[in-house]
C-alpha positions as CSV (number, residue, x, y, z in Angstrom):
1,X,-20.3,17.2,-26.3
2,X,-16.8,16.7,-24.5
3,X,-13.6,15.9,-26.9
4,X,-10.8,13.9,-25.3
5,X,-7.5,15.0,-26.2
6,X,-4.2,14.4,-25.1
7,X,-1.5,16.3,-25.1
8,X,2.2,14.7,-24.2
9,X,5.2,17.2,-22.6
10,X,8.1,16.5,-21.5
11,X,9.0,19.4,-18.7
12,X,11.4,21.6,-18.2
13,X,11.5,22.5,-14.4
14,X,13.8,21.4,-11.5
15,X,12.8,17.9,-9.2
16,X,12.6,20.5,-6.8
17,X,9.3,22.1,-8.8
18,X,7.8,19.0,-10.1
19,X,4.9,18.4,-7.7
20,X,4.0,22.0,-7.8
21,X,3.8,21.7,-11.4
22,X,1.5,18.8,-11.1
23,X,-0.5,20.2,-8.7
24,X,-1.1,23.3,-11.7
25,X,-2.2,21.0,-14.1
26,X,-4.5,19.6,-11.6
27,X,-5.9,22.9,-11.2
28,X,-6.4,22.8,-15.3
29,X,-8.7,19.8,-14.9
30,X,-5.8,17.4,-16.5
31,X,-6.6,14.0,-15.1
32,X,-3.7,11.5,-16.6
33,X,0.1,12.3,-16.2
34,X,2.3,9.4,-17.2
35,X,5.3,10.1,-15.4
36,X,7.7,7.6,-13.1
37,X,6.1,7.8,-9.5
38,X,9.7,8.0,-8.0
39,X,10.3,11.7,-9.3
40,X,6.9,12.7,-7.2
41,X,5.6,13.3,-3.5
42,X,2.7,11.4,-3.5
43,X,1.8,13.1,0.0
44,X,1.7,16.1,-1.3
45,X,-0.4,15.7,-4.6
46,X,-3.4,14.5,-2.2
């Protein structure tokens, strides 16, 4: 049996270093980041 959790942060690393951070918690299996789609590059998360 699977347990949802979720877990809100609030990042510390440059604009510059935001998609690779997303692209890490990708990796991590997390499937849901609220976060405004201006700060990202959508491109790139694909």
């Amino acid at each position: 049996m699977s347990k949802t959790r979720e877990l809100i942060i609030s990042p510390k690393v440059p604009q510059g270093q935001l998609t690779k951070f997303l692209l890490q918690l990708q990796d991590e299996k997390i499937k849901t980041v609220y976060l405004d789609p201006k700060k990202i590059d959508q491109k790139k998360l694909n």
